[in-house]
C-alpha positions as CSV (number, residue, x, y, z in Angstrom):
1,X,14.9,66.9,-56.3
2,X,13.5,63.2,-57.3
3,X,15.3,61.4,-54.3
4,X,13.4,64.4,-52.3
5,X,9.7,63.3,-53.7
6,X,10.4,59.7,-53.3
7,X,11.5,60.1,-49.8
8,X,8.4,62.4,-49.2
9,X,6.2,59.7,-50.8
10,X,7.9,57.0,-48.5
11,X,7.1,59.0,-45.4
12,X,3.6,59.5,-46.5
13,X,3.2,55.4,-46.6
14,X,4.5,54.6,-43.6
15,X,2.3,57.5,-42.0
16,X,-0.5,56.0,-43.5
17,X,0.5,52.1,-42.6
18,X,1.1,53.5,-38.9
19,X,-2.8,55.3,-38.9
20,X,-4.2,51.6,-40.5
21,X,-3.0,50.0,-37.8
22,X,-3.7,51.9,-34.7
23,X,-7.5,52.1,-36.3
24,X,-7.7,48.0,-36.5
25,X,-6.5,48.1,-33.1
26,X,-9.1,50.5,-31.7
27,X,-11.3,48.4,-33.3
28,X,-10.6,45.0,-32.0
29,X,-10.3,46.8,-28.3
30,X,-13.9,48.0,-29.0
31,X,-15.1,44.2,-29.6
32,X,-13.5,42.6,-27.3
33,X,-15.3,45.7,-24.0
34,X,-18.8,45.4,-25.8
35,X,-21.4,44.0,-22.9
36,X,-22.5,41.2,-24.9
37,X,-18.6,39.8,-24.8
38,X,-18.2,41.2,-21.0
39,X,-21.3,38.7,-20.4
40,X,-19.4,35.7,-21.7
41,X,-16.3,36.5,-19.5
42,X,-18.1,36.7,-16.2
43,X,-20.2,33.4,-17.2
44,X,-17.1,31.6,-17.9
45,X,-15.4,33.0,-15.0
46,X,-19.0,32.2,-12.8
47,X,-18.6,28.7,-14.6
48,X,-15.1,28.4,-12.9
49,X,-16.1,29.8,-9.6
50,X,-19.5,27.8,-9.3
51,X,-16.9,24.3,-8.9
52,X,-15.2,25.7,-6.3
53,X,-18.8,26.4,-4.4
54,X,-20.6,24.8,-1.4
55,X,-23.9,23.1,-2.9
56,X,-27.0,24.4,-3.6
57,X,-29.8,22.6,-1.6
58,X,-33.3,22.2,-3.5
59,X,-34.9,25.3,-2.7
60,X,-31.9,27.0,-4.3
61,X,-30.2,28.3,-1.3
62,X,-26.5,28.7,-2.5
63,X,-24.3,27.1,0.5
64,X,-21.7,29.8,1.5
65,X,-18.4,29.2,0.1
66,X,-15.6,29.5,2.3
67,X,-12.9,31.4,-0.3
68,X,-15.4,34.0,0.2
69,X,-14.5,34.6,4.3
70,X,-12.1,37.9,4.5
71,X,-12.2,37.6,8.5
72,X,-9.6,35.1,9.7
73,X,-10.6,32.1,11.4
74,X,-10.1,32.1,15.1
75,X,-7.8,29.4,16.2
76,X,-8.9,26.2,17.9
77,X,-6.5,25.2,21.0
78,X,-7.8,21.7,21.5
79,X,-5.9,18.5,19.8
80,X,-7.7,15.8,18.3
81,X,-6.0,13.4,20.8
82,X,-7.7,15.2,23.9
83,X,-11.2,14.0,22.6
84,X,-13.3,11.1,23.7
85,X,-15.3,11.3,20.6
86,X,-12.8,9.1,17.6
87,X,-15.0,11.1,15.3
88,X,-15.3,15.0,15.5
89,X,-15.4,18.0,13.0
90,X,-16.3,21.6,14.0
91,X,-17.3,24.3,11.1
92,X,-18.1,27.5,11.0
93,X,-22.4,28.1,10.3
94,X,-21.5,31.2,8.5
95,X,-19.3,29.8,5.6
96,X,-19.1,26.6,6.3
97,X,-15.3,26.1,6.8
98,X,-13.8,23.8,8.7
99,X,-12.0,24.9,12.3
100,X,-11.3,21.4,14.0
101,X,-11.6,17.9,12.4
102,X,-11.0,14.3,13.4
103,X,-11.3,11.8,11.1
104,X,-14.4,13.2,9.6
105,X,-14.5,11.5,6.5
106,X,-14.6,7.7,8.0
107,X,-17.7,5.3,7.9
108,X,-19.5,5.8,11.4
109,X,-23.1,5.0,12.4
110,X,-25.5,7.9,13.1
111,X,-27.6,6.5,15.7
112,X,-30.2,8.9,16.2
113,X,-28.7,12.0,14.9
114,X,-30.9,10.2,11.9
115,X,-33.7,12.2,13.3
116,X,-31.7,15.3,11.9
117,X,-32.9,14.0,8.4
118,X,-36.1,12.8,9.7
119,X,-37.6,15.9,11.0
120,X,-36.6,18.3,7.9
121,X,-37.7,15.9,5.4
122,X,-40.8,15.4,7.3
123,X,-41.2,19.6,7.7
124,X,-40.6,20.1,4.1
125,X,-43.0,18.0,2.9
126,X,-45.6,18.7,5.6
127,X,-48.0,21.6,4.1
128,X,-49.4,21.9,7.4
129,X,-47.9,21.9,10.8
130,X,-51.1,21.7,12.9
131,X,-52.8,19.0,11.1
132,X,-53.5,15.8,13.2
133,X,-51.8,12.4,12.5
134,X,-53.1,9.4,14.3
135,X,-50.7,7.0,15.7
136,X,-51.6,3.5,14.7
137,X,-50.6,0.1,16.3
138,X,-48.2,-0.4,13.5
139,X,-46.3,2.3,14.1
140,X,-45.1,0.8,17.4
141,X,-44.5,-2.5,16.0
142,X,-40.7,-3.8,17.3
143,X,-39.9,-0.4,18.8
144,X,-39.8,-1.7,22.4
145,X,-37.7,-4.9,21.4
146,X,-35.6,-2.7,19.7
147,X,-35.4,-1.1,23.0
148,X,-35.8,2.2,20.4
149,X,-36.2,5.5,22.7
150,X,-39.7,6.7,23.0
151,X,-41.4,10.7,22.9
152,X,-44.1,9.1,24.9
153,X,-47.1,9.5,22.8
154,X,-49.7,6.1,22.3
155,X,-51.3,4.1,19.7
156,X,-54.5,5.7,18.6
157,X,-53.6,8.9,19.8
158,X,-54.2,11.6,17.5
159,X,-51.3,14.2,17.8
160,X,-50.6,17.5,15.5
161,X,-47.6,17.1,13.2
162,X,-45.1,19.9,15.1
163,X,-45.5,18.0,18.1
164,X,-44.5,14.7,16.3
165,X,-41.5,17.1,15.3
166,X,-40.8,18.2,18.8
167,X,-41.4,14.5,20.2
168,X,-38.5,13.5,17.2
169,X,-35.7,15.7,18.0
170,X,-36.1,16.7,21.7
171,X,-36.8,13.4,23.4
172,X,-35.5,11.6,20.4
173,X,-38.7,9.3,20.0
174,X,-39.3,6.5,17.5
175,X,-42.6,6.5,17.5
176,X,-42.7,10.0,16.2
177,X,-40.6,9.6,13.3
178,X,-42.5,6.4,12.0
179,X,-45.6,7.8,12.6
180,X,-44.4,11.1,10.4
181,X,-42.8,8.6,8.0
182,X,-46.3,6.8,7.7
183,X,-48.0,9.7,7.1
184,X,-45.9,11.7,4.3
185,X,-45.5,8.8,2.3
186,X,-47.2,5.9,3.1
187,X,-44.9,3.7,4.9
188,X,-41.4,4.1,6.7
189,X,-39.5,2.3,3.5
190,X,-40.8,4.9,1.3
191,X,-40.1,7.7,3.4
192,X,-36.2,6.5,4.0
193,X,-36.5,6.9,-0.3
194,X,-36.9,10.3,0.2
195,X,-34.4,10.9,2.9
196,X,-31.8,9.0,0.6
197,X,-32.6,11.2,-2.2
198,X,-32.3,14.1,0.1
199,X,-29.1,13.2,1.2
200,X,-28.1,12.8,-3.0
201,X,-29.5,16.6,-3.4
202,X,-27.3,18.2,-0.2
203,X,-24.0,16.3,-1.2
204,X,-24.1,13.8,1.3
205,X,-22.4,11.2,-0.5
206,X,-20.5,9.1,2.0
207,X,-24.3,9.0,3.5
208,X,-27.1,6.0,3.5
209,X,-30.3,5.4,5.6
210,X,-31.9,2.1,6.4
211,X,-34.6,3.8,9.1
212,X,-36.0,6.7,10.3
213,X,-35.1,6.4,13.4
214,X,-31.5,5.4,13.6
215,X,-31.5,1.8,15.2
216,X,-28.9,-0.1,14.2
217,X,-28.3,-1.3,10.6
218,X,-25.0,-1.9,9.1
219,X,-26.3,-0.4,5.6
220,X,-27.0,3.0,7.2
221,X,-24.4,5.3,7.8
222,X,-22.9,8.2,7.4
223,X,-19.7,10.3,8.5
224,X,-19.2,13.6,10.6
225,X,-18.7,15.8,7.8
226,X,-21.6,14.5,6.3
227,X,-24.1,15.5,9.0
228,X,-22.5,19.0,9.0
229,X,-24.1,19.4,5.6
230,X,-27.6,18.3,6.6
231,X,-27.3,20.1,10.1
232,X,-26.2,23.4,8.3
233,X,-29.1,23.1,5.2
234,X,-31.6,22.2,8.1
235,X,-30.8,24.9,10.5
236,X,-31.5,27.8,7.6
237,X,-35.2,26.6,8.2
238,X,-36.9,28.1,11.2
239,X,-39.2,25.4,12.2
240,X,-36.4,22.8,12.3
241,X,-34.0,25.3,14.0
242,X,-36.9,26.3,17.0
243,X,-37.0,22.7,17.3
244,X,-33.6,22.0,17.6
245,X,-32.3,24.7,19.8
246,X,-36.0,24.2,22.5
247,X,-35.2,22.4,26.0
248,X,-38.8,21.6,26.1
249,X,-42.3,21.9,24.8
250,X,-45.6,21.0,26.0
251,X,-48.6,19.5,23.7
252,X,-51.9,20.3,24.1
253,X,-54.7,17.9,25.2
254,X,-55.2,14.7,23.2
255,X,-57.5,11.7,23.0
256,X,-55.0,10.3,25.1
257,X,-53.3,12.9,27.0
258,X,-55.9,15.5,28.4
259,X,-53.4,17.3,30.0
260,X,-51.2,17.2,27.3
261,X,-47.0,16.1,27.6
262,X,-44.5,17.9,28.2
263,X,-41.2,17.0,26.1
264,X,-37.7,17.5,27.1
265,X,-34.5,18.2,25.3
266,X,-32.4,14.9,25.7
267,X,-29.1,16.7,25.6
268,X,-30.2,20.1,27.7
269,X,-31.4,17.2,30.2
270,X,-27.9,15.9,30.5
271,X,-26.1,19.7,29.8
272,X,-25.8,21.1,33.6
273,X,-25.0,24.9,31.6
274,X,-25.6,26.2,28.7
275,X,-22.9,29.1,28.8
276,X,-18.7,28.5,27.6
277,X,-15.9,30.6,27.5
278,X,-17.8,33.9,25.4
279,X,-20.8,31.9,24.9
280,X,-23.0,29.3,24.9
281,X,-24.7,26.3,23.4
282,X,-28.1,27.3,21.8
283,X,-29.3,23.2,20.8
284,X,-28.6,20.0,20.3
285,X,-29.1,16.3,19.1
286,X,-28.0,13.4,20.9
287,X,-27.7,9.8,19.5
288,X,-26.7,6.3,21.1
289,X,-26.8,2.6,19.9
290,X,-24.0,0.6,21.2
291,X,-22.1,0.3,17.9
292,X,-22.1,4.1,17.6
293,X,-21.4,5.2,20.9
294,X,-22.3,8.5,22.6
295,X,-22.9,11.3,19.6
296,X,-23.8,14.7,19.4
297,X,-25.1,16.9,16.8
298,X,-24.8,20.4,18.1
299,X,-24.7,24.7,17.5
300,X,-23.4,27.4,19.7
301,X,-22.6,30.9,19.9
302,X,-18.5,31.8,20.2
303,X,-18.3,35.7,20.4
304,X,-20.9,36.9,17.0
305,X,-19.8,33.5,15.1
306,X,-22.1,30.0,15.8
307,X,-20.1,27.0,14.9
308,X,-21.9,23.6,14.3
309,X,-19.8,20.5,16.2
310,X,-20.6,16.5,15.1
311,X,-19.0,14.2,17.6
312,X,-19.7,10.3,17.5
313,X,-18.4,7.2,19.2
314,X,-17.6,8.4,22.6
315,X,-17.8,5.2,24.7
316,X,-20.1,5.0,27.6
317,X,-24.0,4.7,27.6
318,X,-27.1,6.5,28.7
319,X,-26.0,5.9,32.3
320,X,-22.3,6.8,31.9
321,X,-20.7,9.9,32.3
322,X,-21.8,11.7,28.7
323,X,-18.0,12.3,26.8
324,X,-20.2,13.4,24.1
325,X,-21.5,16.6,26.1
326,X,-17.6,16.5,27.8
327,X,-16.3,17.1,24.4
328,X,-18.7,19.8,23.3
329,X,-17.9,22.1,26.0
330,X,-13.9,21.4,25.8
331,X,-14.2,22.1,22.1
332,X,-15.8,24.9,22.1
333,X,-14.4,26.4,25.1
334,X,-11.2,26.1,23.0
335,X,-12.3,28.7,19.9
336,X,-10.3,31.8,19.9
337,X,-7.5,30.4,22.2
């Protein structure tokens, strides 16, 4: 009968150890599910996931990141060895991942695809489009011994800030971008500050600007995959990106123009058709010094996609056949093939 009780007792113990224990458990599995813990698991796991992001630009638009893009990327037929261009990458706008590349991460000189940087630094710090900046002597100084390409516009003439914009990137003149550079911040020097700092903010960091213009400078360079990140930040504001993808656009009357001037696209000028294989090329940039060669900064439309191609140091000249425009439309033409 006592070997009975003591076993009863025994049984009753473990019961009772087995009932502790689950209880602690419950409790710890409560902790570990209340939201104030959740919160610190989905920061650390943001914190992992915000290194493997695109940048953020200074207005705190988050750059896409590509781990994000379920569709798959289309193929791109085209070898790097059938270009003209030495330099070339092609992304996709959307989320920014890469579809063609060709030694995109060397040294090159931008030439006037500078103007890129000049125009949205310019229309972010511009707090009105239609005011009226007077062109002074100074701001033609060396331009025509620099044999610098010109929007057309005069000393003395008082023109509205968009059209200094439009006289920048469609014609690709120098006179417009120093006389914006004068204006924003008091001198071309000081402006190329804040188009260095610019280039810090987006990432840029194989990236340096002597001018605003692009003539030659062996301190101001940059590489392809570079300009993709300041053609893709500056093409998610509308004023650059109306700009960028216009064939022409006329001023209105000036002091010095009373009929105005009508300026022309500098790549749609030299681009017989806009359309490619399921799409076409909505705008572009051209650049040329002879140490850079031919380049092109442009975006078109493939099927619902737009893809964004830099292409630099084509040979040839103004005159030549334009490679730059040659490789475009072959690279593009190859998306989804």
């Amino acid at each position: 009968m006592v070997r009975k009780v003591k076993k009863k007792k025994s049984g009753v113990r473990i019961f009772v150890a087995l009932l502790l224990m689950v209880v602690i458990a419950a409790f710890v599995y409560k902790s570990i599910i209340t939201p104030g813990n959740h919160q610190v698991v989905e920061k650390e796991y943001d914190d992992k996931t915000a290194s493997h992001s695109s940048p953020v630009s200074s207005d705190n638009k988050t750059m896409p990141d590509p781990s994000l893009n379920l569709e798959p990327e289309p193929s791109v037929s085209i070898s790097p060895g059938e270009l003209n261009s030495p330099n070339a990458i092609l992304i996709n706008l959307k989320d920014h991942s890469i579809l063609f590349q060709k030694n995109s991460e060397e040294k090159i000189y931008p030439a006037s695809l500078t103007k890129m940087m000049t125009a949205i630094v310019a229309i972010e710090n511009l707090p009105d489009l239609k005011r009226e900046i007077t062109l002074t002597h100074s701001v033609f100084q060396g331009l025509s011994e620099a044999d610098a390409s010109m929007a057309g516009f005069q000393p003395g003439e008082n023109v509205r800030a968009i059209d200094l914009l439009y006289g920048a990137l469609l014609p690709s003149g120098a006179e417009s971008c120093v006389g914006l550079a004068d204006y924003i911040a008091g001198s071309e020097k000081d402006f190329v500050g804040m188009m260095n700092q610019k280039a810090t903010d987006l990432g840029m960091h194989n990236t340096h600007f002597e001018n605003s213009t692009g003539l030659h400078n062996e301190n101001h360079y940059a590489t392809v995959k570079d300009l993709t990140i300041l053609l893709s930040y500056a093409l998610q504001n509308d004023t650059f990106r109306k700009i960028f993808t216009s064939s022409r656009h006329s001023t209105p009357p000036t002091n010095k123009h009373p009929d105005g001037i009508t300026l022309y696209s500098t790549m749609f000028k030299k681009l017989n058709n806009q359309s490619i294989a399921d799409g076409k090329i909505l705008g572009g940039k051209t650049g040329y010094t002879d140490e850079a060669g031919q380049c092109l900064a442009s975006l078109a439309q493939v099927g619902r996609q737009e893809y964004i191609l830099i292409s630099v140091g084509a040979k040839g000249d103004h005159h030549a056949e334009q490679y730059n425009i040659t490789d475009a439309l072959a690279v593009y033409s190859s998306i989804g093939k």
